[in-house]
C-alpha positions in Angstrom: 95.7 118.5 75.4 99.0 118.2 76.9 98.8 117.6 80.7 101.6 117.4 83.3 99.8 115.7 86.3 102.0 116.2 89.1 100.7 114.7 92.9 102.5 113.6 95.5 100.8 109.9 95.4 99.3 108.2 93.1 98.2 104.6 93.2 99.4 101.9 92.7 102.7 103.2 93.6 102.0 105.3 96.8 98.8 105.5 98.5 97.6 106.9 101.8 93.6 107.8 100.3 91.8 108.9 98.1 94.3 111.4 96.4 96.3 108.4 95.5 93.1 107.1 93.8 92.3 110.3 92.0 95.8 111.1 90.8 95.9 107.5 89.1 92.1 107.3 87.9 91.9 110.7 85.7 95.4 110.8 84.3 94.3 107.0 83.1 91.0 108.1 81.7 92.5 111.5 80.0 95.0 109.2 78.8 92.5 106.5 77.4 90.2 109.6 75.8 93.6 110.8 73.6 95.0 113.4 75.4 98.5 113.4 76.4 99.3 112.9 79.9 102.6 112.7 82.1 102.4 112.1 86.0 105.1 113.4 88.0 105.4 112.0 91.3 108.0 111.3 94.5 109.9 107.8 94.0 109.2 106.6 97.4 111.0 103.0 98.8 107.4 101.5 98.4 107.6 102.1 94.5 110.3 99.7 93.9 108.4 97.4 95.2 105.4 97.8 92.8 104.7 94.5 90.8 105.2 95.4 87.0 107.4 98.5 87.6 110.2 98.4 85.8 112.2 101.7 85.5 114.4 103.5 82.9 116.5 106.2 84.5 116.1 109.1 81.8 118.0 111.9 83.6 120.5 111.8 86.6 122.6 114.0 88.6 120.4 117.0 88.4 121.2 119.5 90.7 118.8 122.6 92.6 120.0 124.9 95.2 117.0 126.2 97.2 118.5 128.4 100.2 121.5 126.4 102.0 120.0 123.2 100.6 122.1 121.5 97.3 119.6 119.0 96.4 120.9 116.3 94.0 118.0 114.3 92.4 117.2 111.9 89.2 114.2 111.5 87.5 112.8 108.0 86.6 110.2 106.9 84.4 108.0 104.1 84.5 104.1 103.5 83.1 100.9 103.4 84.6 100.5 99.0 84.8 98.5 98.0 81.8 98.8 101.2 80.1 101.2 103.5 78.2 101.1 106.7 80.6 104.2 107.7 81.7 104.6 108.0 85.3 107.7 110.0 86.0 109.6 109.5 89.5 111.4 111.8 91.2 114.6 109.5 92.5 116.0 111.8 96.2 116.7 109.3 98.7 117.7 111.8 100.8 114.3 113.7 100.9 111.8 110.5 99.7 113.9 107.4 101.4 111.3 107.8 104.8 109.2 104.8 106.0 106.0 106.5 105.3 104.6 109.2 102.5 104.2 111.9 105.1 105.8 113.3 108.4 106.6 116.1 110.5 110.6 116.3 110.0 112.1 119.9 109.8 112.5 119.4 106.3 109.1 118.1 105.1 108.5 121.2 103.0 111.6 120.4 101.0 110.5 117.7 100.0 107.6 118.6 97.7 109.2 121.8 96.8 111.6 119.8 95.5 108.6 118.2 93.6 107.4 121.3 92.1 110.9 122.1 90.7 111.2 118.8 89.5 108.3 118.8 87.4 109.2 121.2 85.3 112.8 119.7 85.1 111.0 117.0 83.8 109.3 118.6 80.9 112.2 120.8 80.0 113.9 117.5 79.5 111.6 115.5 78.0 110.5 118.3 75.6 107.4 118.5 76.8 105.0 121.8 76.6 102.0 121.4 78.8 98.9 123.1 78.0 98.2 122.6 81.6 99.9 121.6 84.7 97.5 119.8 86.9 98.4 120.4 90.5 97.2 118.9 93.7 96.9 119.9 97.3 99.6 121.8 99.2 102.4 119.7 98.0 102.3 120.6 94.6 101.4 124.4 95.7 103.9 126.1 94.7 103.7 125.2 91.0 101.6 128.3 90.4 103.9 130.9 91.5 107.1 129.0 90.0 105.2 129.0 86.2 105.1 132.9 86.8 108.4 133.6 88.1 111.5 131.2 87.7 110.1 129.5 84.6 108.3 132.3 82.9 111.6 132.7 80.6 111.2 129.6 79.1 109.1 129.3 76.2 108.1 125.7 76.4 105.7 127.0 79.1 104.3 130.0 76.8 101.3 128.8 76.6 100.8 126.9 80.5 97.9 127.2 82.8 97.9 125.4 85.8 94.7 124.0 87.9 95.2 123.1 91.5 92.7 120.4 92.9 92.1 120.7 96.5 91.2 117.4 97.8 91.2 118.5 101.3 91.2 122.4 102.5 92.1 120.8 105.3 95.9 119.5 105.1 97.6 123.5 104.0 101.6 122.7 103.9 101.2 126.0 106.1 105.3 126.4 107.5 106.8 129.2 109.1 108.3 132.2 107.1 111.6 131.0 107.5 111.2 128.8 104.8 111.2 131.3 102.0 114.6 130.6 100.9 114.1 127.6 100.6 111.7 128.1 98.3 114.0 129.7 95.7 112.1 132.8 95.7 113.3 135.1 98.5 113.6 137.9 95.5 109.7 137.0 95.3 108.7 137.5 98.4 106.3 140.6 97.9 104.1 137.6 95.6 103.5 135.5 99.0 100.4 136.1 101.4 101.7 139.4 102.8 99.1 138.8 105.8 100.4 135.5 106.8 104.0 136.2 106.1 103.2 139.6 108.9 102.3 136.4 111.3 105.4 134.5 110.7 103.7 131.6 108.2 103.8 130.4 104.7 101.3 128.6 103.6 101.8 126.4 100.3 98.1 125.6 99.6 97.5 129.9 100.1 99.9 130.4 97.6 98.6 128.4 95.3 95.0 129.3 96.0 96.7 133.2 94.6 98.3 132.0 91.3 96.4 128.9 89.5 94.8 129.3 86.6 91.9 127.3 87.8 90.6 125.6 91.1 88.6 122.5 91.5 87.5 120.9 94.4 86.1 117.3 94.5 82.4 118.1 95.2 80.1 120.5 94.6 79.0 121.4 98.1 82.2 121.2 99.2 82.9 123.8 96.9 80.3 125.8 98.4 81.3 124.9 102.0 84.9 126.2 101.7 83.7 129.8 101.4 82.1 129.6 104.6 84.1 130.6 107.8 83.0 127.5 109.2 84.7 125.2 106.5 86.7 127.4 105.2 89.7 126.3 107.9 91.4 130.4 107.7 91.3 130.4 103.6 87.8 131.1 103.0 88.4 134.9 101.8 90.7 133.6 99.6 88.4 131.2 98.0 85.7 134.1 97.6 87.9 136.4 96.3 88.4 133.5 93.8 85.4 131.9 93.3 84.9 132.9 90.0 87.5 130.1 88.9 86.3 127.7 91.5 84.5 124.5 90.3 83.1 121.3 92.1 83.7 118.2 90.5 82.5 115.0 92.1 85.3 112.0 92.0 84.5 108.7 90.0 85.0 105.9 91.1 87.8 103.2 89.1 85.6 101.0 87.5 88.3 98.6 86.5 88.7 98.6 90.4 85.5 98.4 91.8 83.1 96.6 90.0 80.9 94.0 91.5 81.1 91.8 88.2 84.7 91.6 87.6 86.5 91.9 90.9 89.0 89.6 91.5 88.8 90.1 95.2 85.3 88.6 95.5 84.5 84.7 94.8 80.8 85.4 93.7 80.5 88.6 91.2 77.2 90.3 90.9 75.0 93.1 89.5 72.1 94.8 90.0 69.9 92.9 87.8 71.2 89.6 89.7 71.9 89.9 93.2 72.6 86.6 94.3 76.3 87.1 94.7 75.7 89.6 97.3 74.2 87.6 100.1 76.9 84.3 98.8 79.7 87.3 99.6 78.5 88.3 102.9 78.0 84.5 104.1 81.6 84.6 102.6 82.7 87.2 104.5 81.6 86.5 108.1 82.7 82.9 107.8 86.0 84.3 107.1 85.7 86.7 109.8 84.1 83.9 112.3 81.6 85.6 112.8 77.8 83.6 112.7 75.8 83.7 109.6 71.6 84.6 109.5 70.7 86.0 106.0 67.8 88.3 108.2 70.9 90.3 110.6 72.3 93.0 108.1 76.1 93.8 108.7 77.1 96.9 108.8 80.5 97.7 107.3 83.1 100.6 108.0 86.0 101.0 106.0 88.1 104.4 107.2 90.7 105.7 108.8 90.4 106.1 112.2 90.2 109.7 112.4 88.7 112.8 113.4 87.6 114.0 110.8 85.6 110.6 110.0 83.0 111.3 113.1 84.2 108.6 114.7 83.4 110.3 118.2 80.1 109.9 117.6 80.3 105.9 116.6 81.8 105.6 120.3 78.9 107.4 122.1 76.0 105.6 120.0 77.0 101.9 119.0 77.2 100.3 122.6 73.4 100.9 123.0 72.6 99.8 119.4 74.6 96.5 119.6 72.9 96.3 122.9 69.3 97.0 121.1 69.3 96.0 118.0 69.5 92.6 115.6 73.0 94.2 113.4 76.6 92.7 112.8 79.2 95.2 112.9 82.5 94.7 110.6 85.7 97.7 110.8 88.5 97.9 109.0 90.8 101.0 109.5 93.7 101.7 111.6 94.7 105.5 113.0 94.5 107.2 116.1 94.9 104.4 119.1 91.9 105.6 120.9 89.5 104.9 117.9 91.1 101.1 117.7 90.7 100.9 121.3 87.1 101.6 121.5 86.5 99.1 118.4 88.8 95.9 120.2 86.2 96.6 123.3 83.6 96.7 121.2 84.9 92.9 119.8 85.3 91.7 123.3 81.9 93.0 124.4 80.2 91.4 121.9 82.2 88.4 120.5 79.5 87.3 117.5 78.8 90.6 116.7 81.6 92.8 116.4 85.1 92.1 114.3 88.1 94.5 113.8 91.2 94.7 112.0 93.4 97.6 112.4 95.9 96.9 109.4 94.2 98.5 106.3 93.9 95.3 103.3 92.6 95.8 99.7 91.0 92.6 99.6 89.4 93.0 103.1 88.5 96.2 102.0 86.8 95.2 99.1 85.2 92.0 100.8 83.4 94.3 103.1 81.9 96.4 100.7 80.6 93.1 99.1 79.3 91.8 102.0 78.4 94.3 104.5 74.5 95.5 104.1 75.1 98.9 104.9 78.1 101.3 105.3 78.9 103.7 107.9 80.3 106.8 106.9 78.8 109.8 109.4 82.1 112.3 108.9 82.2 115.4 109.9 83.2 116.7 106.8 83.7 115.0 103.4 85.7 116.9 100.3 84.4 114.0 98.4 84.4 110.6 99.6 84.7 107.4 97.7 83.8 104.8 100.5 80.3 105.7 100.0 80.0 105.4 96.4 82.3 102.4 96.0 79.8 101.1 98.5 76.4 102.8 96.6 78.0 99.9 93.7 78.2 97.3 95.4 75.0 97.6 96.4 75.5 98.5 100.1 73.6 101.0 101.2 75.3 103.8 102.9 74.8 105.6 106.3 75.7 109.1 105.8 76.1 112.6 107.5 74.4 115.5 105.2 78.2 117.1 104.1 80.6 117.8 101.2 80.4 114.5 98.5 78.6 112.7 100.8 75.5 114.9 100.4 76.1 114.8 96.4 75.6 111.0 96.0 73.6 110.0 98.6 69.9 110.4 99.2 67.6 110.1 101.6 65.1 107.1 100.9 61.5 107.5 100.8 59.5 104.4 101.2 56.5 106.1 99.7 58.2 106.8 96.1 60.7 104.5 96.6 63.6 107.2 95.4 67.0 107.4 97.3 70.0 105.5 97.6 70.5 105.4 101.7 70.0 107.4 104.9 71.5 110.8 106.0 71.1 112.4 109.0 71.3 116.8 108.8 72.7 117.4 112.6 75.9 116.0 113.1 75.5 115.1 116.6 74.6 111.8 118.9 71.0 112.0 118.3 71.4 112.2 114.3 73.4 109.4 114.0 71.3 107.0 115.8 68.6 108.3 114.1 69.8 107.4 111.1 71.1 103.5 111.8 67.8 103.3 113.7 66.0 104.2 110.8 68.1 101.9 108.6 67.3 98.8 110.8 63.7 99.9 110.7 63.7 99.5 106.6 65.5 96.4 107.3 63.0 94.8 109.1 63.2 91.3 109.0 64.9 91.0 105.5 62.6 89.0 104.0 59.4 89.6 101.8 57.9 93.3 101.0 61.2 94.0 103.4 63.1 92.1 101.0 62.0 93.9 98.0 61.7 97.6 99.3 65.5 96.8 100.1 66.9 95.9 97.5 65.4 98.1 95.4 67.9 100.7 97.6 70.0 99.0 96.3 69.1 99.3 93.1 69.1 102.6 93.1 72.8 103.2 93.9 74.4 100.5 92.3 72.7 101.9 89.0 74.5 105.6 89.3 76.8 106.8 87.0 79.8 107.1 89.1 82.5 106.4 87.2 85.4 108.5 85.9 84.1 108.8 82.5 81.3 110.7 83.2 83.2 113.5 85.3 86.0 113.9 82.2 84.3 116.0 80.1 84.4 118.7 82.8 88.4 118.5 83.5 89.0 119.0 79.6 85.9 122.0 79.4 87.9 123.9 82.3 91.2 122.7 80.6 90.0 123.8 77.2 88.7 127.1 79.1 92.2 127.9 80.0 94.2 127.0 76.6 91.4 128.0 73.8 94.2 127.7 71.3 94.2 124.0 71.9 90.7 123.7 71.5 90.6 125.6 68.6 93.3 122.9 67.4 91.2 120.1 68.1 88.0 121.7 66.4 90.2 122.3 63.9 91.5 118.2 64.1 88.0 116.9 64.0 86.6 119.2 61.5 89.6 117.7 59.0 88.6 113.9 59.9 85.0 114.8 59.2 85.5 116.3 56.0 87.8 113.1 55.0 85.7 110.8 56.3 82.9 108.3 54.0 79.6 109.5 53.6 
């Protein structure tokens, strides 16, 4: 297959979560499995900075004029480090020169409708005919509705489909109607939400919800949760209408990233069949974080940002009586809104050999506490997908979950009498539910040591011997890909049928 991946991050060149992780991860494993893969993607300040990025400008001075706007650009191309995917940068210091990925400037839709156009500017250039153009959240939206208008005449897109991932419903790109010419498609107008344009919006995400090909969402209950009116945030009748082309597929996880046996971030690597590193990492760990070491007190680990939408309202309301009552080290990373880091430095003053916090976000930290920590504290309200909890189900540390979206895919409930389940979830996402469920933790816990000891780690076990990674979710990208161009998989039928035929008995 040929697949133009366009996102607007992708790590390790821009990163503000997990999108930046996905748009690297499956472009790199559809790459490594033979298909034929070019990411398009903003060239942020950040991006020059990149160790091993070293840039060929392949087309300059390219010119779009979308409403009163005469956008100059240039497109760059680099490679995925350590591999040979192309990674194609869209050079507009004008619209991309902004000290961080995201912001609320008058102009911020211009910015990744710039990145739409671009991306097709980058295959007409580079002579490239996608069978599909993967797309991604709301600013890549309008990708759909561009294949079918302003690039329809051109027959290097004959045979295009285009999926959209949504990897939060959440985050629209919804502007007011004013914007339509900047889109470049005020003679399209009657092919926008007529509803919303009647109540003065545009919403980049709706329109692309319209016109792909094919939708996937990270999860599969989030798939089913974002046709409900409660989930749905205002675009759940769209996704009903569509749900015939609506698919869940759970994230992997980078396995050249995050694995307990090969990461360079740790000093003692482990596995599941040898767990010994695990307790040397967390005595590692709270030494570095001065904090006192007892191999029966578990740590509890939270890696997020300080958000929302990460339930974080209920961490304030319950952890002050559970530090108070309860044997348990508390370690948080994550910076966001100011209340969140306020309640955590109180929380570090309160209890001085208990608690530690660091508001500025570190990979090695961040990977050090999953090694380390015992459990993991992840009680969001809602969850696409998550990858905090599964990076944490492979390192062995065993998550603390609300029942929603990915986090109700991959983690399950333990049951001391079978001995299934990778963690605890609590169902009511309320006060009472969460300190049920740390409660209940530090009840399994016990004292750490003997049957404790055993019935532990065989959680731990459990979820550090999932299949999470990447290659076992391909196989559904390139079915729904295949679904949408059955020419191309008649051509590689067609390929392997020829190798078989020439091949030794």
């Amino acid at each position: 297959m040929n697949v133009l991946f366009v996102s607007s991050e992708v790590a390790p060149f821009a990163k503000s979560g997990g999108l930046g992780d996905v748009s690297a991860a499956l472009p790199r494993q559809l790459h490594a499995a033979g298909h034929d893969v070019r990411i398009v993607m903003p060239m942020y300040p950040r991006v020059r900075g990149v160790q091993g990025a070293v840039f060929v400008e392949a087309v300059s001075d390219l010119r779009l004029q979308l409403g009163p706007h005469d956008v100059r650009f240039s497109i760059w191309v680099t490679h995925m480090p350590g591999t040979a995917l192309p990674v194609y940068m869209v050079r507009c210091p004008g619209l991309y020169d902004r000290p961080s990925l995201y912001g609320q400037a008058p102009d911020e839709h211009l910015r990744f409708i710039v990145l739409s156009y671009a991306a097709f500017k980058v295959a007409q250039h580079t002579g490239f005919a996608p069978d599909v153009i993967h797309t991604n959240d709301w600013q890549t939206g309008l990708i759909p509705l561009l294949l079918r208008t302003r690039f329809a005449w051109d027959k290097l897109f004959a045979r295009t489909k285009t999926v959209l991932t949504i990897h939060n419903l959440g985050h629209q790109g919804a502007f007011p109607s004013s914007i339509l010419p900047d889109t470049g498609l005020s003679d399209s107008k009657h092919l926008f939400h007529q509803e919303h344009l009647a109540k003065g919006r545009l919403g980049l995400l709706a329109t692309a919800l319209l016109y792909a090909d094919a939708i996937t969402t990270v999860s599969p209950t989030y798939a089913r949760e974002i046709q409900t009116p409660e989930q749905g945030v205002g675009l759940d009748d769209i996704l009903r209408a569509r749900r015939h082309v609506l698919s869940g597929i759970l994230n992997g996880i980078d396995e050249d990233e995050w694995n307990p046996e090969a990461d360079p971030h740790l000093l003692f690597p482990f596995n599941s069949a040898n767990l010994d590193g695990k307790e040397r990492n967390k005595k590692h760990l709270l030494s570095t974080l001065k904090l006192p070491y007892r191999r029966e007190v578990p740590v509890l680990g939270l890696v997020s940002r300080l958000v929302w939408q990460k339930g974080l309202e209920l961490v304030t309301k319950v952890l002050p009586t559970l530090l108070q009552r309860h044997r348990f080290q508390l370690v948080v990373l994550g910076k966001g809104e100011p209340k969140y880091a306020d309640f955590f430095r109180s929380m570090m003053r309160a209890f001085p050999h208990k608690v530690w916090f660091d508001s500025g976000f570190n990979e090695g930290k961040a990977h050090a506490i999953e090694a380390g920590a015992d459990l993991f504290l992840m009680p969001s309200r809602y969850e696409p997908c998550g990858l905090n909890q599964m990076y944490s189900l492979r390192y062995g540390t065993v998550p603390i979950v609300h029942r929603t979206g990915g986090l109700a895919d991959t983690v399950w409930p333990y049951n001391e009498h079978t001995g299934h389940g990778t963690g605890f979830v609590f169902e009511n996402f309320d006060e009472g539910g969460l300190a049920w469920a740390i409660t209940r933790a530090l009840q399994v816990w016990g004292t750490g040591e003997g049957l404790y000891r055993q019935r532990w780690q065989q959680i731990m076990r459990n979820g550090m011997d999932l299949p999470l990674g990447w290659r076992h979710r391909l196989a559904r990208y390139v079915d729904i890909y295949e679904g949408l161009v059955p020419a191309a998989k008649a051509e590689r039928l067609a390929r392997e049928a020829r190798a078989n035929a020439g091949a030794p008995a």
